[in-house]
Every structure is written in C-alpha cells, then in structure tokens.
C-alpha positions in Angstrom: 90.5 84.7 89.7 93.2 83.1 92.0 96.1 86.0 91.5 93.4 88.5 91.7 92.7 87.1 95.6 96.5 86.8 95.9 97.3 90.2 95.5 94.1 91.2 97.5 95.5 89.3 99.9 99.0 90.8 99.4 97.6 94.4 99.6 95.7 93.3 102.8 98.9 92.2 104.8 102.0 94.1 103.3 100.3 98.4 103.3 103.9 99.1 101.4 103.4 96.5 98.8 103.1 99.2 96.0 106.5 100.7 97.3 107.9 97.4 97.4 107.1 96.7 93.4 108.2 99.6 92.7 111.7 99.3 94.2 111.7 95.4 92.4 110.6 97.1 89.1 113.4 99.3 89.7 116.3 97.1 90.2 114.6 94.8 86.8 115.0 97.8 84.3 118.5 98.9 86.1 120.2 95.7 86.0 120.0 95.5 89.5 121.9 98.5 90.5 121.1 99.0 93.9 122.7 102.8 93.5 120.0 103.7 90.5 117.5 102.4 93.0 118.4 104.6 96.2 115.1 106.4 96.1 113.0 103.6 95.8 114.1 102.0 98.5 113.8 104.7 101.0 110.4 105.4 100.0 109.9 101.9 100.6 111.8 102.3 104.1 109.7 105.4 105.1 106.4 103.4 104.3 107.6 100.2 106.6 108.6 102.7 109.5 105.4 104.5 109.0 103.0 101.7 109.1 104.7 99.9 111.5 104.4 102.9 113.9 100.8 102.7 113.1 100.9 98.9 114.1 102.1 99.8 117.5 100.3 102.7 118.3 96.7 100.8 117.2 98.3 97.8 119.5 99.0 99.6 122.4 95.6 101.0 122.2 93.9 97.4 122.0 92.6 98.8 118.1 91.9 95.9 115.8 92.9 95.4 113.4 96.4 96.4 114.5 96.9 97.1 111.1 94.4 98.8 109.2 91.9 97.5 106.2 93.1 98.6 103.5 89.9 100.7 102.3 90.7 102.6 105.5 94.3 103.8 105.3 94.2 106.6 103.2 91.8 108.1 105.9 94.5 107.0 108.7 97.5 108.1 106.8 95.8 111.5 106.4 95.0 111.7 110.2 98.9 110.8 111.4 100.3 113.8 108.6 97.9 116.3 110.1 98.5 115.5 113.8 102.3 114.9 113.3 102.1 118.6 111.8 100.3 120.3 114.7 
C-alpha cells in the first residue's frame, strides 16, 4: 500500500511524471543513448514548460492550488489548447 501512496503522491506534485518515465524507460532499453532518446526528452521538456506556465499564470491569479489536482488537469490542459488556438 506504501508505493501505491508514493506514486499518488508522485503524480500529485511532478504533472510530467509519465513523460519523465518514459524518457528513463527510454534511456534503460537504449543503453543510455541520450541521441535514441531525443524525442522523449522534448516531450518531457514541452510538458515542464507547459505546466510550469500553468503554475504562474494560476499564481499570479491567487488560484490554489497553483498547480492543479491531478483529477482536474485534463480539463485545464484542454482549456489552455483551445484558448492558445483562438
């Protein structure tokens, strides 16, 4: 029961934290080949800038959590591609 509140916990703090397996599970099967990886990481990238803009822009508008529970990012995430598209 203790990992599964770990990585509840995990999920809760770090919104990239399947982006940041990936890239780890990545680099395991390539022998750490940083090149074979490329992708992974800038997926990983893209999700730290995004959320991280999120983290700001919730801040600056006294929103708490500053970062979002994680039942409620999809929602969120959905909201920032349609605005940023308009």
């Amino acid at each position: 029961m203790k990992s599964s509140n770990n990585s509840n916990v995990a999920a809760r703090m770090n919104p990239c934290l399947k982006e940041q397996n990936q890239s780890y599970e990545c680099l395991n099967k390539n022998g750490y080949d940083h090149d074979k990886c490329e992708s992974y990481f800038d997926n990983y990238n893209t999700c730290k800038k995004f959320w991280g803009q999120v983290y700001r822009d919730r801040k600056s508008k006294g929103i708490h959590p500053y970062m979002p529970e994680v039942e409620d990012r999809e929602k969120i995430k959905a909201e920032y591609i349609k605005t940023a598209w308009n």
